[in-house]
Residue, then its C-alpha position, 0 to 999 in steps of 0.5 A: x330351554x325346552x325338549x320339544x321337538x316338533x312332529x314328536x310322538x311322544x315327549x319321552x326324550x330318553x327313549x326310556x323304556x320300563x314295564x311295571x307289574x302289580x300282583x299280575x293286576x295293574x301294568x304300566x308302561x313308559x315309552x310307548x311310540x303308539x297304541x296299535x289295537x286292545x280288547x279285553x284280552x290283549x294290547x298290542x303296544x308300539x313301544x321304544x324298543x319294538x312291538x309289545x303285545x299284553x295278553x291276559x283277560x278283563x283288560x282295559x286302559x285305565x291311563x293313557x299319556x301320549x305326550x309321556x309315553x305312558x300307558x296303564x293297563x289293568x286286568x288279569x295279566x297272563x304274559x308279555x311278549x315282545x315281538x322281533x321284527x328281524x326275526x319274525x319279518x315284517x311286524x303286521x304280518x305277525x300282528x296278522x296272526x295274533x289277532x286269528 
């Protein structure tokens, strides 16, 4: 029998969620719901488990896999930060002020 579901985002059916980090170089990335904005220094990622914001310089999408929830990043890696909706009230006000 099949997993598919229809209106799903992605096919990731295990809500699985996994961050891979190569020497500070290559990310990859498993259940990403959607890319919400990148530029060559920062990803703003909708992931399983909330927002995920990828900072660094050089950077760009070397895979994207939205039926699988993947996506790689590479470039020069500085830091990953989560952002919590309950703390930080609504997501696009916070994502507002990444992007200043």
């Amino acid at each position: 029998m099949s997993d598919y579901v229809p209106n799903q985002r992605y096919k990731n059916t295990n809500h699985e969620h996994d961050i891979v980090l190569k020497g500070r170089k290559t990310l990859e990335i498993s259940g990403v719901k959607e890319v919400e904005s990148f530029d060559s220094r920062e990803f703003l990622l909708e992931t399983v488990m909330g927002y995920l914001s990828v900072r660094g310089s050089d950077l760009y999408m070397k895979n994207l896999n939205v039926e699988e929830g993947l996506v790689s990043i590479e470039g020069k890696i500085d830091d990953l930060i989560y952002v919590d909706e309950q703390s930080h009230g609504k997501p696009k006000g916070f994502i507002g002020k990444l992007f200043k």
